[in-house]
TILUMNU-185125 format. One record per residue (C-alpha): residue number from 0; residue in three letters; x, y, z. Coordinates in steps of 0.2 Angstrom, whole numbers. Example, Ala and Ser with C-alpha at 12.3 -4.5 7.8 and 13.67 -1.06 7.14 Angstrom:
% TILUMNU-185125
0;ALA;62;-22;39 $
1;SER;68;-5;36 $
This chain:
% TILUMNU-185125
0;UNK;-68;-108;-117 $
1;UNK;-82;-98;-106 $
2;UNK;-68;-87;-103 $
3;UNK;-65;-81;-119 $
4;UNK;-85;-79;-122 $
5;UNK;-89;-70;-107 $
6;UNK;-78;-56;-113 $
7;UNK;-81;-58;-130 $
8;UNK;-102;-53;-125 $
9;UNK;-93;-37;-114 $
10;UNK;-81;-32;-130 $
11;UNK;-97;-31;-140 $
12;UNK;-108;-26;-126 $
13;UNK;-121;-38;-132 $
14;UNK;-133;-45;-120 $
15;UNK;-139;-60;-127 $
16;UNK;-124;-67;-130 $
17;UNK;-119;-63;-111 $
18;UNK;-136;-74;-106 $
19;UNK;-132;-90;-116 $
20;UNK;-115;-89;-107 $
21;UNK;-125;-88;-92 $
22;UNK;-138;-103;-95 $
23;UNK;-124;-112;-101 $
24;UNK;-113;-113;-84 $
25;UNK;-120;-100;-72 $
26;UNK;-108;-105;-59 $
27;UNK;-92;-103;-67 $
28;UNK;-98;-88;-73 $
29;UNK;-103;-80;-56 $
30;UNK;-84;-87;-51 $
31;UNK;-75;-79;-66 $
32;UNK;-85;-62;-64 $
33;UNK;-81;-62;-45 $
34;UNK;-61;-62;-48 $
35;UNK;-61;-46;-58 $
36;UNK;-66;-27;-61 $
37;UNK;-79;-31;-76 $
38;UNK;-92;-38;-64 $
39;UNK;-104;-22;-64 $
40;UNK;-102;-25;-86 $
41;UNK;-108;-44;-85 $
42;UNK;-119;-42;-73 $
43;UNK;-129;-24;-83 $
44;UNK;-129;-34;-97 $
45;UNK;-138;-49;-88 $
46;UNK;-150;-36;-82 $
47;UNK;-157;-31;-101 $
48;UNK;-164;-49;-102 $
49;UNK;-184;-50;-98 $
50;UNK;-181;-70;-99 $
51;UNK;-166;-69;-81 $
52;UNK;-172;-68;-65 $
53;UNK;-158;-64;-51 $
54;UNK;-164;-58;-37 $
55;UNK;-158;-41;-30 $
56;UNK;-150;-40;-48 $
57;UNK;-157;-21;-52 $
58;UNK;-155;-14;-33 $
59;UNK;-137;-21;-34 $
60;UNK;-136;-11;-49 $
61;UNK;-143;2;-43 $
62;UNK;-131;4;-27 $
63;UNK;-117;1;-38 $
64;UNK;-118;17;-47 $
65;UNK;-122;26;-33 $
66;UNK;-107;22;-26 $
67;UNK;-98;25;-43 $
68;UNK;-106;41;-44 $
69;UNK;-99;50;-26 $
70;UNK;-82;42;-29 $
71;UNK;-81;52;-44 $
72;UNK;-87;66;-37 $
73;UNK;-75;65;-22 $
74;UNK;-61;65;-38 $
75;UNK;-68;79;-43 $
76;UNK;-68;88;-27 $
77;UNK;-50;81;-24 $
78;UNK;-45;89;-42 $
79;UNK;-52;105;-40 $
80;UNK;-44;108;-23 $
81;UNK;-25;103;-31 $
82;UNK;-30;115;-45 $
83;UNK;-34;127;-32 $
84;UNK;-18;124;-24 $
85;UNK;-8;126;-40 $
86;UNK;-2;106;-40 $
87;UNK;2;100;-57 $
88;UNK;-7;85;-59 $
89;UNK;-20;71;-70 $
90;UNK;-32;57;-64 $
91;UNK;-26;41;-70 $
92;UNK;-31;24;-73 $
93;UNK;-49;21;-65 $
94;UNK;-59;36;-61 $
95;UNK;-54;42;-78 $
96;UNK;-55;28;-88 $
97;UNK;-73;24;-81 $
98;UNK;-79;42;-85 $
99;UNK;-72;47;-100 $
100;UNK;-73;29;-110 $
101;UNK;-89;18;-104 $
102;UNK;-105;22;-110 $
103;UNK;-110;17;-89 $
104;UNK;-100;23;-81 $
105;UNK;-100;11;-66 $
106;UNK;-97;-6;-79 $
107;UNK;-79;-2;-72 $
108;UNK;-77;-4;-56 $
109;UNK;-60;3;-50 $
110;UNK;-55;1;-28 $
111;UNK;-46;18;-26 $
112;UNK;-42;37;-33 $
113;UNK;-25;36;-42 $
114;UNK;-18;55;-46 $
115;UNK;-3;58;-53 $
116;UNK;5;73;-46 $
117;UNK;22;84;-52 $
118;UNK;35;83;-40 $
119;UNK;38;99;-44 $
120;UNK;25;105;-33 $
121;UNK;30;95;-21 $
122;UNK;29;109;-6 $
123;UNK;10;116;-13 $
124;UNK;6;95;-13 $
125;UNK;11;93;5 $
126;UNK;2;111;9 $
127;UNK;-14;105;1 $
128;UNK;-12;87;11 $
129;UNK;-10;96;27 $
130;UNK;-25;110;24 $
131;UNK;-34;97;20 $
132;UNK;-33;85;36 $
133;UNK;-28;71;22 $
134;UNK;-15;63;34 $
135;UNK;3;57;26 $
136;UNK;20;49;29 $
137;UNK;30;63;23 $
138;UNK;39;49;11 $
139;UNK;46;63;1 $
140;UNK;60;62;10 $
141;UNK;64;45;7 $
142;UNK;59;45;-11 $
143;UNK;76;41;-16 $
144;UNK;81;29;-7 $
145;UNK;85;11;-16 $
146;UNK;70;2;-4 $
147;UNK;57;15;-10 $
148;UNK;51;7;-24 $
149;UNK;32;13;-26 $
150;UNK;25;24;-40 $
151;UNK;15;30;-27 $
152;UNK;23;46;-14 $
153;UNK;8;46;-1 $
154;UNK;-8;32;0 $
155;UNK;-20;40;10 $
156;UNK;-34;34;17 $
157;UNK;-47;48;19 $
158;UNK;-58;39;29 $
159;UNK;-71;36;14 $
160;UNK;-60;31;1 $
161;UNK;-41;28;-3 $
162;UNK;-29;40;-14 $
163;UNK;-13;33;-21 $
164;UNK;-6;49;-24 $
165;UNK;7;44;-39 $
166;UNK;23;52;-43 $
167;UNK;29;43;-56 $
168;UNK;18;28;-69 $
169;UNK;32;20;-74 $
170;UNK;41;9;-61 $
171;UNK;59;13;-57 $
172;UNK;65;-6;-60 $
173;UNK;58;-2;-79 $
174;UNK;65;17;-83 $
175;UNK;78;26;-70 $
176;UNK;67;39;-80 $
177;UNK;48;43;-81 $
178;UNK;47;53;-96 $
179;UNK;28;44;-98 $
180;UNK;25;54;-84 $
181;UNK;32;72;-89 $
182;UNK;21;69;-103 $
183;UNK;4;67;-95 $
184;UNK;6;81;-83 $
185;UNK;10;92;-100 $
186;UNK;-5;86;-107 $
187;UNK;-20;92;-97 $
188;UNK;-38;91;-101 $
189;UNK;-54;92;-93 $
190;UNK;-70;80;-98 $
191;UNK;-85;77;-87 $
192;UNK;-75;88;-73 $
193;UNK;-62;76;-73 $
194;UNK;-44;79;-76 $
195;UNK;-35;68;-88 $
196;UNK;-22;66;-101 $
197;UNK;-22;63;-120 $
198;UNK;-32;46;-125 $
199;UNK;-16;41;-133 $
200;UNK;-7;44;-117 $
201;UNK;-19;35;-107 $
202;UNK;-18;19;-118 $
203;UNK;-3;20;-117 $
204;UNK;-2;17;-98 $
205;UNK;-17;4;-100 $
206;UNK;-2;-6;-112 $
207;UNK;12;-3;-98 $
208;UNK;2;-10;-85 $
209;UNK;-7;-23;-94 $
210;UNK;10;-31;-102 $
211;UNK;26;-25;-92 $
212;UNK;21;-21;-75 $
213;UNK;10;-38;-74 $
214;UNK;20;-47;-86 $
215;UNK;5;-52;-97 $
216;UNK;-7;-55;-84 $
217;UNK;-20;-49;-94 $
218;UNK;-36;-47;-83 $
219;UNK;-50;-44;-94 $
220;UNK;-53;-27;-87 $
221;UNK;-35;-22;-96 $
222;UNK;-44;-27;-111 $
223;UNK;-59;-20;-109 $
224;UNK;-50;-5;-106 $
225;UNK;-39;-4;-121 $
226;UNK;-53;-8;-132 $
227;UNK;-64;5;-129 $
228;UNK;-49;19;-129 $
229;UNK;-44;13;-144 $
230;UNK;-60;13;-152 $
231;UNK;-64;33;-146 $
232;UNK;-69;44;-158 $
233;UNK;-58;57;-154 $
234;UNK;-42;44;-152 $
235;UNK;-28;51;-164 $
236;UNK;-22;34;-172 $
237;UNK;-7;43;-179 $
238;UNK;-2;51;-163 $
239;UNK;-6;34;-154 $
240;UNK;9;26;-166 $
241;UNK;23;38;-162 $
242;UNK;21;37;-141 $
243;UNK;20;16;-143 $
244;UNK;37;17;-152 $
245;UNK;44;31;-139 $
246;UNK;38;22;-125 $
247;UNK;45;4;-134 $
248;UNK;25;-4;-131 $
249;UNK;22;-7;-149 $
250;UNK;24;-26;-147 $
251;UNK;13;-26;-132 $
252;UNK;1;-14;-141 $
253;UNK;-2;-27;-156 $
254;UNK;-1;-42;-142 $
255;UNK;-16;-33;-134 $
256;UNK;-24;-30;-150 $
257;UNK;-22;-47;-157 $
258;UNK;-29;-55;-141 $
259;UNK;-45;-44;-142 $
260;UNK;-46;-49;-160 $
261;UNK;-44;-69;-157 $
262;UNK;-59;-68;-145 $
263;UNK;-71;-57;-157 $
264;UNK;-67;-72;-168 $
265;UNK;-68;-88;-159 $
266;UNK;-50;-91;-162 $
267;UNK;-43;-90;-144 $
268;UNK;-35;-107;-140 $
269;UNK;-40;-116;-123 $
270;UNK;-24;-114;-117 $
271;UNK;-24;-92;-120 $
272;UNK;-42;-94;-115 $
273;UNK;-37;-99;-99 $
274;UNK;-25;-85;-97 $
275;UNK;-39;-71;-97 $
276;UNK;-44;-72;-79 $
277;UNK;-27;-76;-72 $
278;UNK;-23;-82;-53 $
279;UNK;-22;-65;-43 $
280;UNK;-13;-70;-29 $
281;UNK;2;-74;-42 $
282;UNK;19;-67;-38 $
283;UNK;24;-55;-50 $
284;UNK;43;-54;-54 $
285;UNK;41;-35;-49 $
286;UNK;37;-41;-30 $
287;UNK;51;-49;-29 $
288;UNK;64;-37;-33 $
289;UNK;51;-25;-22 $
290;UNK;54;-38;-8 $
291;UNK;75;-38;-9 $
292;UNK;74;-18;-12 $
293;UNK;65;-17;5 $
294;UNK;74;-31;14 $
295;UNK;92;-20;10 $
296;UNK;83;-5;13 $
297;UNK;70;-7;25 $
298;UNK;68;12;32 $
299;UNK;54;19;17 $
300;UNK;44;0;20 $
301;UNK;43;4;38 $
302;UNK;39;20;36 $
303;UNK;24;17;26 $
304;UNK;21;2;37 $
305;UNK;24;6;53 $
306;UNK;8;13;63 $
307;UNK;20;18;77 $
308;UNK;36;31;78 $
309;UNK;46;15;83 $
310;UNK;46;0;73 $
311;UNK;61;-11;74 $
312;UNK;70;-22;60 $
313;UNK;66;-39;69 $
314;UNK;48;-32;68 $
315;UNK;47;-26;51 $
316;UNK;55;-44;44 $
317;UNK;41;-50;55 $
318;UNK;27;-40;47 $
319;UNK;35;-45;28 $
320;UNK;35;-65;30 $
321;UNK;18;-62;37 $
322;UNK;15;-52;21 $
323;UNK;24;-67;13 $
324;UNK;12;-82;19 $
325;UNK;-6;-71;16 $
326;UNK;4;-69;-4 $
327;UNK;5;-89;-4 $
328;UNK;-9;-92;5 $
């Protein structure tokens, strides 16, 4: 039941308990820690006891928040020059999540930028991309076509980081409708030069991802999140009730909450213990219908895909079984 303990001494932020679990079986934890985002959290806590010796621990540290720190200043950058631009939009997930509601910031790590931005704004979005040399696919013109099925409208790769820029949270196999998203971009503030939703609406989408989107594949870093959102001061708990029950997450809000409240107590079974740090190369049901969505509608895959003007069908089925086989692999 390491699992469960390992998480337990991040929930609490307590550093002894996160050594014993060290002493106790330093492999496995060094193997759990290395499949998820709460690395930099373990590994900080590590660092507060005298006793551990780890070589290169505190210059790992070290690096790791300076690479935190200019990512979320690129955000920031990124988010001033849409507010300059006049595009609607919110920093979700990571980059907000890691500034607004860890004490260090860099305890979550996070792989790219994910802004939400209002279609609305579509033609100052694309304006802004262009001005700014941020190369795109143009996939607004295929954003309604049955094989598009990303939240995402543009991934970009700005040579330094990527930005998924978002046009919707919620997928479209869930809700025809997004009205989660409607919400956030009404709901705009500012903290620590990022721009974010309410803390209510930003649990929120921690739940949707945690429980629908991955089907209860609870990485620990879901948990870590919603604990310490749900546990901020200025979190309104009456506001948080009424957006679970619009957005029909109540049941995987308490699921979330009871789980978190098993492992402060001991009680996790072996069997939910196990659970915490699931397989990542799983096949979520999602992929799948993603997979026959593209198959019948191959032309928004290849243009995301495709790093040439022409790319035929026999090669895009091609690039998906090899897709397929790294998946399985």
């Amino acid at each position: 039941m390491i699992q469960s303990k390992l998480l337990k001494s991040i929930l609490n932020d307590d550093h002894q308990e996160a050594y014993k679990i060290w002493l106790m079986d330093e492999n496995r934890c060094r193997e759990l820690i290395s499949k998820s985002r709460i690395k930099n959290n373990f590994l900080r806590l590590l660092s507060k006891n005298n006793e551990l010796k780890i070589n290169g621990l505190h210059n790992y540290l070290e690096k790791e928040k300076n690479k935190h720190q200019l990512i979320i200043n690129f955000t920031k950058d990124i988010s001033k020059g849409l507010d300059e631009a006049k595009v609607n939009h919110a920093i979700i997930k990571g980059p907000s999540i890691s500034n607004i509601y860890y004490d260090n910031f860099f305890d979550r790590k996070f792989s790219d930028i994910d802004i939400l931005v209002s279609l609305e704004d579509k033609n100052k979005f694309y304006r802004f991309l262009d001005n700014n040399n941020l190369n795109h696919k143009n996939n607004i013109e295929l954003i309604e076509r049955i094989g598009y099925t990303r939240t995402a409208i543009e991934v970009i790769d700005s040579g330094d980081y990527v930005i998924d820029f978002h046009h919707r949270v919620i997928s479209k196999f869930h809700k025809k409708k997004c009205n989660l998203t409607a919400d956030i971009l009404s709901s705009n503030y500012k903290t620590k030069g990022i721009k974010h939703t309410t803390h209510e609406l930003n649990l929120a989408v921690i739940v949707y991802h945690a429980c629908v989107q991955n089907n209860y594949h609870l990485d620990p870093y879901y948990l870590v999140d919603f604990d310490r959102i749900y546990n901020f001061k200025e979190l309104n708990r009456d506001k948080l009730s009424d957006i679970m029950s619009r957005y029909n997450l109540k049941k995987h809000f308490f699921h979330c909450r009871s789980v978190i409240k098993k492992i402060r107590s001991d009680s996790l079974n072996l069997k939910e213990s196990k659970k915490l740090f699931p397989n990542l190369q799983y096949i979520k049901p999602e992929t799948i219908k993603t997979q026959i969505n593209q198959i019948l509608d191959p032309l928004p895959y290849m243009n995301i895909k495709a790093n040439k003007k022409n790319f035929t069908y026999l090669e895009f089925l091609r690039t998906k079984f090899k897709n397929l086989m790294k998946q399985l692999a």
